[in-house]
C-alpha positions as MATLAB code, in Angstrom:
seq = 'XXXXXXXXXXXXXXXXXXXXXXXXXXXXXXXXXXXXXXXXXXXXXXXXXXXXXXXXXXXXXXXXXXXXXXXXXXXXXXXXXXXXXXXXXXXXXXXXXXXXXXXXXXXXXXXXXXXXXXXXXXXXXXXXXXXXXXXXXXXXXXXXXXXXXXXXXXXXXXXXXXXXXXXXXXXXXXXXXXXXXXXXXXXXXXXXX';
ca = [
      41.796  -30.523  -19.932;
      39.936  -29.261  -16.881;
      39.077  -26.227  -18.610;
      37.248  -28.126  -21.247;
      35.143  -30.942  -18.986;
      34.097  -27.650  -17.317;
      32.684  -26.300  -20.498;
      31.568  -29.504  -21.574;
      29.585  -30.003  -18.734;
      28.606  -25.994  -18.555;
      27.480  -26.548  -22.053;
      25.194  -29.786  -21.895;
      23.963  -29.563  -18.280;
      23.929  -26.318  -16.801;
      22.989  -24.216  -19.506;
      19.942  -26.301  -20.554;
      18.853  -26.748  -16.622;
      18.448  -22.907  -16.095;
      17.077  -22.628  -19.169;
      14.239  -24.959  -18.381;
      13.482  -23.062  -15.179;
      13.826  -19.650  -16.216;
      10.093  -19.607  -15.916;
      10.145  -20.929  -12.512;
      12.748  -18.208  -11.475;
      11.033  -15.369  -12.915;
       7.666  -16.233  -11.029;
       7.647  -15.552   -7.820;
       4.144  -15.069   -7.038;
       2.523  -16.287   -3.864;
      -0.679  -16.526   -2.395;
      -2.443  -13.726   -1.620;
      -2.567  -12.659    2.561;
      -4.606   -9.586    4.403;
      -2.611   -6.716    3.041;
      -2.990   -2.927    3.879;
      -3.753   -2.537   -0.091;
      -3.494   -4.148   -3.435;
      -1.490   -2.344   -6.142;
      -2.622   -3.152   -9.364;
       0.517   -2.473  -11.889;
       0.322   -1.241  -14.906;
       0.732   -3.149  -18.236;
      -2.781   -2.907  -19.396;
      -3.809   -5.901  -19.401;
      -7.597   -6.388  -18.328;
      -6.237   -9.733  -16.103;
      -4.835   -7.484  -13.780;
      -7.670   -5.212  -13.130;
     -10.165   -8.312  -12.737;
      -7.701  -10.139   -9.828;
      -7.244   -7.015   -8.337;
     -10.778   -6.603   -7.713;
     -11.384   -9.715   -6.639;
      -9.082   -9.729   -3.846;
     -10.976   -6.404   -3.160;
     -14.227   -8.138   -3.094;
     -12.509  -11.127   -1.240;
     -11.678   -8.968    1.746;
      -7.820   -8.933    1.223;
      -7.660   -5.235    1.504;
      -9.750   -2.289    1.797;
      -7.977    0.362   -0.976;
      -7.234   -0.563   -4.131;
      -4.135    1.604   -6.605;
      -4.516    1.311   -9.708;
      -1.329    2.508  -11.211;
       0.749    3.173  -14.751;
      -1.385    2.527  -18.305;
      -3.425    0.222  -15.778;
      -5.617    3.165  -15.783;
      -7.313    2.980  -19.431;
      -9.066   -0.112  -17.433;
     -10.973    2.710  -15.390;
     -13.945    2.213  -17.244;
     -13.878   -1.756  -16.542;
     -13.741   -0.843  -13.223;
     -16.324    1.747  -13.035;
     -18.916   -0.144  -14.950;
     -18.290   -3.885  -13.068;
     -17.520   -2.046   -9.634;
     -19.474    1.567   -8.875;
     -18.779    2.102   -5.245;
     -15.352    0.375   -5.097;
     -12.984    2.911   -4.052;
      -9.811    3.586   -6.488;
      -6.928    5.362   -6.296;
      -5.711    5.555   -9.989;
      -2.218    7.192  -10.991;
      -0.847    7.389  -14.423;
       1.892    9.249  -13.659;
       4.412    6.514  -13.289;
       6.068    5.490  -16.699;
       7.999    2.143  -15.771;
       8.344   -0.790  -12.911;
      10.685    1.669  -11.413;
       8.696    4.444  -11.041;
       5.582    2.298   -9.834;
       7.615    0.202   -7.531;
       8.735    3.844   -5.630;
       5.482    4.979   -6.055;
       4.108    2.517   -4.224;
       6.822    2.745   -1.308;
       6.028    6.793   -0.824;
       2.563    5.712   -0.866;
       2.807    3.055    1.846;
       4.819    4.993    3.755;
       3.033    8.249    3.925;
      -0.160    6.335    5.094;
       1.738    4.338    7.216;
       0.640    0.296    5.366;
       3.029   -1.851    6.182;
       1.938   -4.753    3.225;
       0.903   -4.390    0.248;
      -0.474   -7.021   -2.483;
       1.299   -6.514   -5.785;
      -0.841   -7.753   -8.797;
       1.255   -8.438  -11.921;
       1.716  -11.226  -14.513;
       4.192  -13.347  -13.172;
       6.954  -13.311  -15.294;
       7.029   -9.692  -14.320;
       7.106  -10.293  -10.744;
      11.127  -11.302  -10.017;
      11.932   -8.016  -12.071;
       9.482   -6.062   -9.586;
      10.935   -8.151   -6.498;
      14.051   -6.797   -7.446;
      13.899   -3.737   -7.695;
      11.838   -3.715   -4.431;
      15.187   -4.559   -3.058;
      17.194   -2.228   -4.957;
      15.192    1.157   -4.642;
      14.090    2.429   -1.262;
      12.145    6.005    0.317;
      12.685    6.679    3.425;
      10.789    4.911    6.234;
      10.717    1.871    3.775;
      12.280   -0.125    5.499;
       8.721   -2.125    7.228;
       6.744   -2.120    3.800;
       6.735   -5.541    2.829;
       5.176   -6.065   -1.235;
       3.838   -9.827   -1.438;
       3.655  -10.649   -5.513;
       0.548  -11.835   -6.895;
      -0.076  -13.450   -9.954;
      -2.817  -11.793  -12.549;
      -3.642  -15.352  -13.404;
      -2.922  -14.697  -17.348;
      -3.860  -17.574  -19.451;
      -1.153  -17.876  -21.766;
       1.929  -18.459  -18.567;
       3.145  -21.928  -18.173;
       6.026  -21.588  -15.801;
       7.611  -24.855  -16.581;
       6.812  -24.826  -20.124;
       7.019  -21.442  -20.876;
       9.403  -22.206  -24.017;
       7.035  -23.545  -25.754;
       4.559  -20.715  -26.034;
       5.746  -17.765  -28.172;
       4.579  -15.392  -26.190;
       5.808  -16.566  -23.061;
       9.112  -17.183  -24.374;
       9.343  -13.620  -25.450;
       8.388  -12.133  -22.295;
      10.876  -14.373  -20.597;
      13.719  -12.989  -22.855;
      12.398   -9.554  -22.166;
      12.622   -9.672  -18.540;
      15.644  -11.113  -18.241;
      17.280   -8.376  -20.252;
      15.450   -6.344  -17.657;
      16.248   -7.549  -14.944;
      20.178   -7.254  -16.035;
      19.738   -3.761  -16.614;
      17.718   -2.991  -13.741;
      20.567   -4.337  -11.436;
      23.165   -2.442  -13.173;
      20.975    0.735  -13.568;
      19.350    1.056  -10.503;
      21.025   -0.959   -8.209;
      24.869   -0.200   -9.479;
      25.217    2.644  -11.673;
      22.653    4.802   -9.905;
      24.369    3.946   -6.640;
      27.958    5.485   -8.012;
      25.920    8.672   -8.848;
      26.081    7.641  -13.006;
      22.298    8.344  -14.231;
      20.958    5.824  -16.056;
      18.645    7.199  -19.242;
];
């Protein structure tokens, strides 16, 4: 009898409640502080590119990365902002590789903080595998998420936009397999493909 009130009450209450704030969980962007630099990640998406270089042109940093297929928004870049200085590598493939990236980078110029622009669904998955995946000397470098300001996220209502809903769904699976990837199987010496 237990056994069933549990699911009963798993079923109709719990489930629905973390469904409703998946969005909520999944963004965990803040407000943008001084940083050493601001790391635009790559996704392509022009939103990105155009808070990133505000924060520039706000004063939050002094270098700006632009990293991943971010870089096919060069020309945005060049043609809104001549003289800002950019640092554009589209070597990494993935969140992982951009997330230890950015570490070596810190580290071998000695930044301590770094602003991370993203959308913000994105941003637990990135958070997480900040935790997961460390360079040595990492262990200062502090990555504060910041939200690319995309139209189309509602956070609390993100179920009822397609698109949203998708990406939630997407980065959740992500986020599973990041955690057993990276942060488990990776760990036991098991490479993950």
């Amino acid at each position: 009898m237990k056994k069933i009130v549990f699911f009963i009450v798993f079923g109709f209450f719990i489930v629905p409640y973390l469904f409703v704030h998946l969005g909520n969980w999944l963004d965990v962007t803040s407000t943008a502080k001084k940083s050493d630099i601001i790391v635009c990640l790559g996704g392509g998406t022009v939103e990105r590119v155009r808070k990133s270089t505000k924060l520039l042109e706000e004063g939050y940093a002094n270098e700006f990365i632009l990293l991943g297929e971010s870089w096919y928004n060069q020309p945005y870049i060049e043609k809104h902002y001549p003289n800002m200085k950019v640092i554009v590598n589209n070597t990494p493939q993935n969140t992982k590789e951009e997330v230890y990236f950015i570490k070596e980078y810190m580290v071998q110029h000695g930044y301590k903080t770094a602003l991370v622009v993203t959308d913000p669904p994105h941003s637990r998955r990135v958070s997480v595998l900040n935790k997961i995946l460390s360079v040595s000397g990492d262990n200062e470098i502090t990555l504060r998420m910041v939200s690319s300001d995309v139209s189309w996220w509602k956070a609390n209502e993100y179920y009822k936009d397609k698109r949203s809903w998708e990406t939630v769904l997407s980065e959740s699976i992500r986020i599973v397999y990041s955690i057993l990837c990276y942060g488990v199987l990776e760990k036991l010496g098991v490479s993950c493909v």
